[in-house]
Biopython code that builds the backbone (N, CA, C, O; Angstrom):
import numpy as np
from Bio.PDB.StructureBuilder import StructureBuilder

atoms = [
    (1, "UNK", "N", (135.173, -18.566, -86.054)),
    (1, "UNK", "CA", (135.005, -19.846, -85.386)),
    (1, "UNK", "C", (133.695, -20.474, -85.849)),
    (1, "UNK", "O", (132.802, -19.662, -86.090)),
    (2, "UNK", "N", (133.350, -22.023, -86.054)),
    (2, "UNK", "CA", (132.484, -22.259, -86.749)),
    (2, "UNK", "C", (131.777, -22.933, -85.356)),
    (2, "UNK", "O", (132.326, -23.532, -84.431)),
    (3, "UNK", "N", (130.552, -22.649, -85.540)),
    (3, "UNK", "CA", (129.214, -23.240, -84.727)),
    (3, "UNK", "C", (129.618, -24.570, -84.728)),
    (3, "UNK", "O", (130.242, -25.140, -85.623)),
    (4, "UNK", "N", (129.113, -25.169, -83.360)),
    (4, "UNK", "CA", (128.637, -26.786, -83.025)),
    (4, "UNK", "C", (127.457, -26.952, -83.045)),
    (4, "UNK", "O", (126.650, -26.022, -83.016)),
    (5, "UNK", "N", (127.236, -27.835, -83.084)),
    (5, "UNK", "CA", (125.728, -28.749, -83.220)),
    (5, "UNK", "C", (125.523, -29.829, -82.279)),
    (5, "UNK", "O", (126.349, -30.730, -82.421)),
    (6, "UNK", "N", (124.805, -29.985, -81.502)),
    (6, "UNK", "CA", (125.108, -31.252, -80.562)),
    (6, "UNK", "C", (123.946, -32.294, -81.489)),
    (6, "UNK", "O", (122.889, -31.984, -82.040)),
    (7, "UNK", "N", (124.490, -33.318, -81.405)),
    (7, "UNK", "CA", (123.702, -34.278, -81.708)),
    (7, "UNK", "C", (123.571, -35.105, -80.788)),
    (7, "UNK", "O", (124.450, -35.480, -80.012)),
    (8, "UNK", "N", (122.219, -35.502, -80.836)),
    (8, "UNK", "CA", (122.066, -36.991, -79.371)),
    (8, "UNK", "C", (120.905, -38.061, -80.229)),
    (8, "UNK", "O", (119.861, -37.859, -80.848)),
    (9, "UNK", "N", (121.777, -39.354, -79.859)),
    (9, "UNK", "CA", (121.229, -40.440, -80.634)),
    (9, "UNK", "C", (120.375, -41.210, -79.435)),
    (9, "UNK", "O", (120.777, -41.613, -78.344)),
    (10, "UNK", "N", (119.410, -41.253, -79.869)),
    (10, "UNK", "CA", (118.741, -42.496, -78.534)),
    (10, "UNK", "C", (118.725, -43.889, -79.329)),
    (10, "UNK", "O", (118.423, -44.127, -80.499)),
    (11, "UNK", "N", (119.201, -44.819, -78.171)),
    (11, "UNK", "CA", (119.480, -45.968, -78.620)),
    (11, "UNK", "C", (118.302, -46.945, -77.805)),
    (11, "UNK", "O", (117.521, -46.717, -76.881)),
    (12, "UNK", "N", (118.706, -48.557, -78.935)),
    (12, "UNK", "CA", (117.638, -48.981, -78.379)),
    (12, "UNK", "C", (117.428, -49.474, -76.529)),
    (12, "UNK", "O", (116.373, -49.676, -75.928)),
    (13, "UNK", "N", (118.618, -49.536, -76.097)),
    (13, "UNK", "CA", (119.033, -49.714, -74.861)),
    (13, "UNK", "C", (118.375, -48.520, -73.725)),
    (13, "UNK", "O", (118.981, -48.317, -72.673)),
    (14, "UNK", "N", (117.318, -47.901, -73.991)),
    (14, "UNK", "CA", (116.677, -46.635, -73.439)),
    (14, "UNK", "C", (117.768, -45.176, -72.966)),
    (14, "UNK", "O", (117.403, -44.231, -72.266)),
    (15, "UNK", "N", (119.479, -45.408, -73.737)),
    (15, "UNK", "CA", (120.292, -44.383, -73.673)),
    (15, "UNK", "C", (119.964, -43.679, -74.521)),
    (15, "UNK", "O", (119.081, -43.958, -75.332)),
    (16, "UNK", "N", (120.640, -42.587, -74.497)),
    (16, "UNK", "CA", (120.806, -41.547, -75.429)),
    (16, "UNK", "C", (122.559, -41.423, -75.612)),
    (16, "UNK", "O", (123.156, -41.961, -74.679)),
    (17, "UNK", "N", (123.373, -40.849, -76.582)),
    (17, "UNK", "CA", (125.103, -40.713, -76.781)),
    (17, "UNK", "C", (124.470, -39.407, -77.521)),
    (17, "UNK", "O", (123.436, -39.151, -78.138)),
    (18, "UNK", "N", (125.699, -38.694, -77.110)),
    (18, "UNK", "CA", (125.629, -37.219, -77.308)),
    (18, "UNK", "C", (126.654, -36.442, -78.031)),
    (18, "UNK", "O", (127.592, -36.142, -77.292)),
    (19, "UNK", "N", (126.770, -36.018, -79.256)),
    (19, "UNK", "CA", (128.702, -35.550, -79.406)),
    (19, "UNK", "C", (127.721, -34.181, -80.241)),
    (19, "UNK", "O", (126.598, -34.212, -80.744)),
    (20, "UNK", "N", (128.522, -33.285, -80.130)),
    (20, "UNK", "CA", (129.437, -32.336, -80.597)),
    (20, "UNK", "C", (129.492, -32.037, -82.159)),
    (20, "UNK", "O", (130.380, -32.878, -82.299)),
    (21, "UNK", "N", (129.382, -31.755, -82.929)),
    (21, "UNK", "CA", (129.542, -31.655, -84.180)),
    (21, "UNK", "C", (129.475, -30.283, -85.150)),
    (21, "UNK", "O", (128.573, -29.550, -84.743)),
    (22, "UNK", "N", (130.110, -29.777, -86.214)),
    (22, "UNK", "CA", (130.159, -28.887, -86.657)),
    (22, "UNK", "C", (129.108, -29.091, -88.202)),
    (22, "UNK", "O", (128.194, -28.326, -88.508)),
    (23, "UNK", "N", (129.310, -29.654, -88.570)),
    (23, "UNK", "CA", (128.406, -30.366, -89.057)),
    (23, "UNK", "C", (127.196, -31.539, -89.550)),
    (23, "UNK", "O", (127.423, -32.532, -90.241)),
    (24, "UNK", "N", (125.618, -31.042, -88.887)),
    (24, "UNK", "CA", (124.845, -31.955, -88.549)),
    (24, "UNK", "C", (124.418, -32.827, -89.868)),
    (24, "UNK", "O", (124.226, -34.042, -89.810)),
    (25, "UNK", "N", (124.261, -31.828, -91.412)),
    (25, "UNK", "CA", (124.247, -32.280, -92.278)),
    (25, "UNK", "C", (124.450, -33.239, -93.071)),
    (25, "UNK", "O", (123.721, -33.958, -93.754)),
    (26, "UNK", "N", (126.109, -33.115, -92.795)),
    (26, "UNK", "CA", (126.972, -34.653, -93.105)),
    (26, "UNK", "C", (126.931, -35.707, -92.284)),
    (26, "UNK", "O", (127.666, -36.616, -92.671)),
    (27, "UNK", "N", (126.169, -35.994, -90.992)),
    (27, "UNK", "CA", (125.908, -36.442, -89.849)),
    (27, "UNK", "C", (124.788, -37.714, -90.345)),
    (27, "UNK", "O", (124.884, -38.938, -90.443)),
    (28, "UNK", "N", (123.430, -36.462, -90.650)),
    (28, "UNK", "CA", (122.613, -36.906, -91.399)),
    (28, "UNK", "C", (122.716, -37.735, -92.217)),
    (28, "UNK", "O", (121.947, -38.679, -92.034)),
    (29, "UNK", "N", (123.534, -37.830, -93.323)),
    (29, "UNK", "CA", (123.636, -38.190, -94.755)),
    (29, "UNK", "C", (124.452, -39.242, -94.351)),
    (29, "UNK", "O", (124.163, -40.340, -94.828)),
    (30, "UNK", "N", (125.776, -39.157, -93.289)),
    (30, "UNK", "CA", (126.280, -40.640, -93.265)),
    (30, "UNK", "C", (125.201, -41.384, -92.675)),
    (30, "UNK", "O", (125.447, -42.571, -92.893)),
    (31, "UNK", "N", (124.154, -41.271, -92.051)),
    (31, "UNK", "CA", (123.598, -41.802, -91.121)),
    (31, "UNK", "C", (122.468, -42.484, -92.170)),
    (31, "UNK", "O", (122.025, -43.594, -91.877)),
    (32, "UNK", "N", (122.057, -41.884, -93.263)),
    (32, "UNK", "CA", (120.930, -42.344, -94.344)),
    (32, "UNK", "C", (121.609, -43.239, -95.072)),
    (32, "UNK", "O", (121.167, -44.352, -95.354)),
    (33, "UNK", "N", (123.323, -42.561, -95.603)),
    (33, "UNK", "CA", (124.039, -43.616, -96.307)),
    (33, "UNK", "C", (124.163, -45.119, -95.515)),
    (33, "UNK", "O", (123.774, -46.051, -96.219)),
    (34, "UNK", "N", (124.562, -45.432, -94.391)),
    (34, "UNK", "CA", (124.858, -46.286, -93.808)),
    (34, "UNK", "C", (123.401, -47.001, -93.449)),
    (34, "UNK", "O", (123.445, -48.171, -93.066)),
    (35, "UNK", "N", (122.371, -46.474, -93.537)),
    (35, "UNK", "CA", (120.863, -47.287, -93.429)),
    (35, "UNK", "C", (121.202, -48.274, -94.962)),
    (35, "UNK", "O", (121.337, -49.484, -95.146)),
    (36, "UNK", "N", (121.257, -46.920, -95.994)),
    (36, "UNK", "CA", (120.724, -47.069, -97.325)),
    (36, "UNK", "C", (121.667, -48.790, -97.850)),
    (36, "UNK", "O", (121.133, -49.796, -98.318)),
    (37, "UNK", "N", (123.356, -48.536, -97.501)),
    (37, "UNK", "CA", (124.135, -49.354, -97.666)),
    (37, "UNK", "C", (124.121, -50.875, -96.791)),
    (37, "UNK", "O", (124.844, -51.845, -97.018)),
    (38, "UNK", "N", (123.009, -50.734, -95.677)),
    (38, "UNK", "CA", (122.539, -52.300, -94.862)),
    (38, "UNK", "C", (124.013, -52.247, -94.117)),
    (38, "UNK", "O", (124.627, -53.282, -93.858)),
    (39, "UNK", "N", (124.583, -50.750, -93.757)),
    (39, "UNK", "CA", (125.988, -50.971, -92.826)),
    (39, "UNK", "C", (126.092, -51.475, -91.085)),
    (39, "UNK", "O", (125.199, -50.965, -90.408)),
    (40, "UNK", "N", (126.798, -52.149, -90.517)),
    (40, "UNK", "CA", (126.323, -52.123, -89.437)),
    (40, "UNK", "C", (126.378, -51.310, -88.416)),
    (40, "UNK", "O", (125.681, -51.252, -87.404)),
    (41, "UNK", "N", (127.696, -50.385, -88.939)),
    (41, "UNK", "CA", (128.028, -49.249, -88.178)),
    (41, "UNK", "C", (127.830, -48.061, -88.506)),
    (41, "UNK", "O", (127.875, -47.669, -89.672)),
    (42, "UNK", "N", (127.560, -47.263, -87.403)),
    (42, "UNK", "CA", (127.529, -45.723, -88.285)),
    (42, "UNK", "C", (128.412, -44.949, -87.860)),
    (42, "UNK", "O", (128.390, -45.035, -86.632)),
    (43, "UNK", "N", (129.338, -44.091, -88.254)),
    (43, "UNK", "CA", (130.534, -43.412, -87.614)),
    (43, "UNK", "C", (130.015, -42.301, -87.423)),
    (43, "UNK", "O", (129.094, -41.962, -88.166)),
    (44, "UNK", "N", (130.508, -41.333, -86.261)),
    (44, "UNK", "CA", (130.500, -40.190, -86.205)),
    (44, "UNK", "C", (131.613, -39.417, -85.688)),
    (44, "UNK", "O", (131.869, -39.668, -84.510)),
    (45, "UNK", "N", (132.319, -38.575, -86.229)),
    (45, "UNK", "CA", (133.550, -37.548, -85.975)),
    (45, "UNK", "C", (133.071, -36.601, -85.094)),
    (45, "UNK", "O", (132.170, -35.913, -85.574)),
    (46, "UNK", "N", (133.442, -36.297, -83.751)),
    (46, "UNK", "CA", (133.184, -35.150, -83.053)),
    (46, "UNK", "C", (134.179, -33.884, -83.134)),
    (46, "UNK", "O", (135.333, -33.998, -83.545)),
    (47, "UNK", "N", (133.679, -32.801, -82.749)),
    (47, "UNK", "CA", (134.217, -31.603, -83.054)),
    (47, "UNK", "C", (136.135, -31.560, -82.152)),
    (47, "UNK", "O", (136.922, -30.613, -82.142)),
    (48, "UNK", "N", (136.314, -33.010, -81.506)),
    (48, "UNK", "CA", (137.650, -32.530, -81.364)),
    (48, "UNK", "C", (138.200, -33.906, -81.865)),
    (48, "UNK", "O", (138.995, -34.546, -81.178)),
    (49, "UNK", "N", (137.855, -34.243, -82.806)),
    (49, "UNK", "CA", (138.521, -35.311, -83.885)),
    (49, "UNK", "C", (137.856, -36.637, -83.410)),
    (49, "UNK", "O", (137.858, -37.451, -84.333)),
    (50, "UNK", "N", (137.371, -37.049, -82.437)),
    (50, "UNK", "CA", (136.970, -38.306, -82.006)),
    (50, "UNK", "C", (136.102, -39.128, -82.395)),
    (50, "UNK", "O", (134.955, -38.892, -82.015)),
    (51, "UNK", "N", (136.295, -40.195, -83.154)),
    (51, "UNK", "CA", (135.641, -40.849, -83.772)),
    (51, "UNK", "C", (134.684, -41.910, -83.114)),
    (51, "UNK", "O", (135.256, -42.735, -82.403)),
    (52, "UNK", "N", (133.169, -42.033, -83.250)),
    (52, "UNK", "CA", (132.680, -42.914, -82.221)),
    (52, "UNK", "C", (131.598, -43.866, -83.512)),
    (52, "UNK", "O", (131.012, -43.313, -84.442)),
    (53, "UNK", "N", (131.578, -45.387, -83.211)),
    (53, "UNK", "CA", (130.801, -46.177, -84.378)),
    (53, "UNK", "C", (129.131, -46.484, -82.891)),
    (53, "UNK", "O", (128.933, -46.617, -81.683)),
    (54, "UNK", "N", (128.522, -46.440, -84.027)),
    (54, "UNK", "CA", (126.966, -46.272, -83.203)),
    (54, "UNK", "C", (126.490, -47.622, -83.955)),
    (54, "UNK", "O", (126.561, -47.545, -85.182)),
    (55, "UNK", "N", (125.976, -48.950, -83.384)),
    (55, "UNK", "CA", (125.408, -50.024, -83.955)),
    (55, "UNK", "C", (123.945, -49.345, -85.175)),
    (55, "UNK", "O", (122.861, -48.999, -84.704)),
    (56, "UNK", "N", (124.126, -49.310, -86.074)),
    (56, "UNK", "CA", (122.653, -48.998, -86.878)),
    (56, "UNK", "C", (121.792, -49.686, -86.233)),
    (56, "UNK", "O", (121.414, -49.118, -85.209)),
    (57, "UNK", "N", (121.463, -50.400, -86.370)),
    (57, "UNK", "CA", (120.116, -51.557, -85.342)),
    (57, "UNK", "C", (119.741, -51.263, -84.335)),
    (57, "UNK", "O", (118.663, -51.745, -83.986)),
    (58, "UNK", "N", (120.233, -50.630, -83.702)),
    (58, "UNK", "CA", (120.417, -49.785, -82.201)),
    (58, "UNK", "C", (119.925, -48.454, -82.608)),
    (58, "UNK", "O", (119.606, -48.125, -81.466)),
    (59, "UNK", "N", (119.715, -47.779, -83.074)),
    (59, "UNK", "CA", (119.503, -46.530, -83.141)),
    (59, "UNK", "C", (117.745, -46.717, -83.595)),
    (59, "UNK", "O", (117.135, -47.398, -84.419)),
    (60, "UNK", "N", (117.333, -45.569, -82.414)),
    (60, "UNK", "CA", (116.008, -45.630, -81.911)),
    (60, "UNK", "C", (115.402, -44.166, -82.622)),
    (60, "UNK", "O", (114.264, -44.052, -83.076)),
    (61, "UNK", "N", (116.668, -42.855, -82.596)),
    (61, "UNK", "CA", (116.059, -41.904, -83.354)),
    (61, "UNK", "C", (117.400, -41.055, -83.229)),
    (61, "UNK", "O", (118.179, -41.313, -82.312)),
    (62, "UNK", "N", (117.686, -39.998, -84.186)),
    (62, "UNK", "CA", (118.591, -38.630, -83.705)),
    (62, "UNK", "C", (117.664, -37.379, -84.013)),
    (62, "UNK", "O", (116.575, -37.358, -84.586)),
    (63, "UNK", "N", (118.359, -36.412, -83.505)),
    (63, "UNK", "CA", (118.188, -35.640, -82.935)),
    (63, "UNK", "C", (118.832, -34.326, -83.128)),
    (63, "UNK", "O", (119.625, -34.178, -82.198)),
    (64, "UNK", "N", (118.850, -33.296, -83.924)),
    (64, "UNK", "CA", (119.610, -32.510, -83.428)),
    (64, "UNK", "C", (119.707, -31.125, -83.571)),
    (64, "UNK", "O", (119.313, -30.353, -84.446)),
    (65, "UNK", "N", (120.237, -30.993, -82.661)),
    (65, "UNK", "CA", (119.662, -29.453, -82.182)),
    (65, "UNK", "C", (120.624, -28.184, -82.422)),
    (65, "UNK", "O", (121.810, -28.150, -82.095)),
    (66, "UNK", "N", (119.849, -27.062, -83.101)),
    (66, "UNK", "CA", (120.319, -25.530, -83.449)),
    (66, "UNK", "C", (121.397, -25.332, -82.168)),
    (66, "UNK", "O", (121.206, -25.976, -81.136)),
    (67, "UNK", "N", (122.436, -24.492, -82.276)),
    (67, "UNK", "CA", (123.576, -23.528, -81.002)),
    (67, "UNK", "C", (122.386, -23.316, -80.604)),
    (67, "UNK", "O", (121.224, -23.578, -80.914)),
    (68, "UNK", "N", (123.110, -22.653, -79.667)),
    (68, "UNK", "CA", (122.111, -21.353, -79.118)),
    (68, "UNK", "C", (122.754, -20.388, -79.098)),
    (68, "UNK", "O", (123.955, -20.191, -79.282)),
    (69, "UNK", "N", (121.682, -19.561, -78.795)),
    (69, "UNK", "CA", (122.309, -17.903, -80.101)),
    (69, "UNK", "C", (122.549, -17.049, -78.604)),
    (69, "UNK", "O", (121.506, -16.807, -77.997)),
    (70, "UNK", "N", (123.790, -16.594, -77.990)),
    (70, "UNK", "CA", (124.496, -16.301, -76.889)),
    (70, "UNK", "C", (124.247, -14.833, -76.913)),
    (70, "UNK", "O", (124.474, -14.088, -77.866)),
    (71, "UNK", "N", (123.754, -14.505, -75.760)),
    (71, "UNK", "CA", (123.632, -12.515, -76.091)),
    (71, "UNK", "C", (124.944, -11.792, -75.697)),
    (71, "UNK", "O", (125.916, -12.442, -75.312)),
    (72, "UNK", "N", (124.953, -11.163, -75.742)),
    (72, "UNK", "CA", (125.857, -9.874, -75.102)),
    (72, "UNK", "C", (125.189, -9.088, -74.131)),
    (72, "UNK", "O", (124.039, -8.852, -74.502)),
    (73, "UNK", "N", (125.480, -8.563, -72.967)),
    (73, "UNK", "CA", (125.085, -7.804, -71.963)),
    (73, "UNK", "C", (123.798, -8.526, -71.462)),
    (73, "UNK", "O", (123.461, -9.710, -71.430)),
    (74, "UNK", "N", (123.008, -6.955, -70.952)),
    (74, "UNK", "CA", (122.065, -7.944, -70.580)),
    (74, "UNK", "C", (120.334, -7.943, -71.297)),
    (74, "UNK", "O", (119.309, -7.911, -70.615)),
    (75, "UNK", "N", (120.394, -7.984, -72.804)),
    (75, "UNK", "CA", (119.490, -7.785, -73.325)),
    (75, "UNK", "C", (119.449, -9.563, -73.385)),
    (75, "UNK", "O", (120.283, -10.436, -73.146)),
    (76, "UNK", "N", (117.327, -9.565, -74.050)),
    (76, "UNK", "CA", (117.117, -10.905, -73.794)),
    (76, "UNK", "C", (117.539, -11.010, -75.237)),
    (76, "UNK", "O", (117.594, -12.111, -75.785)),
]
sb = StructureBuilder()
sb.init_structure("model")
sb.init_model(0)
sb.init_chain("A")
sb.init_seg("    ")
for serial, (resi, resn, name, xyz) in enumerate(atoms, 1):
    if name == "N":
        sb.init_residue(resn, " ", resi, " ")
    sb.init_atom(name, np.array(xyz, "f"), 0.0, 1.0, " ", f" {name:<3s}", serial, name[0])
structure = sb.get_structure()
């Protein structure tokens, strides 16, 4: 099973939008492509197919953060 990644975008509206992702990488890179290209939208695919467009102009910063690494029993 492959790891998620949550990503959370803060927008300029003082929100934050939050999804899911298996890969933050390609996240990244659409997110530089779509600066680089003057796009107005930026897409993002979440980990159960859902596609969400984020205004570029609007976006204040992302964010995103490692799993977390789940134990077994009760060691820390």
């Amino acid at each position: 099973m492959n790891e998620t990644y949550k990503i959370r975008i803060g927008v300029a509206a003082a929100r934050e939008l939050e999804f899911d992702v298996e890969d933050p990488d390609a996240v990244s890179a659409a997110y530089e492509k779509a600066v680089a290209d003057d796009d107005d939208v930026f897409w993002i695919t979440d980990v159960r197919g859902h596609r969400f467009g984020v205004a570029v102009g609007s976006i204040a910063f992302i964010e995103l953060e490692r799993p977390e690494q789940r134990g077994v029993g009760f060691g820390l």
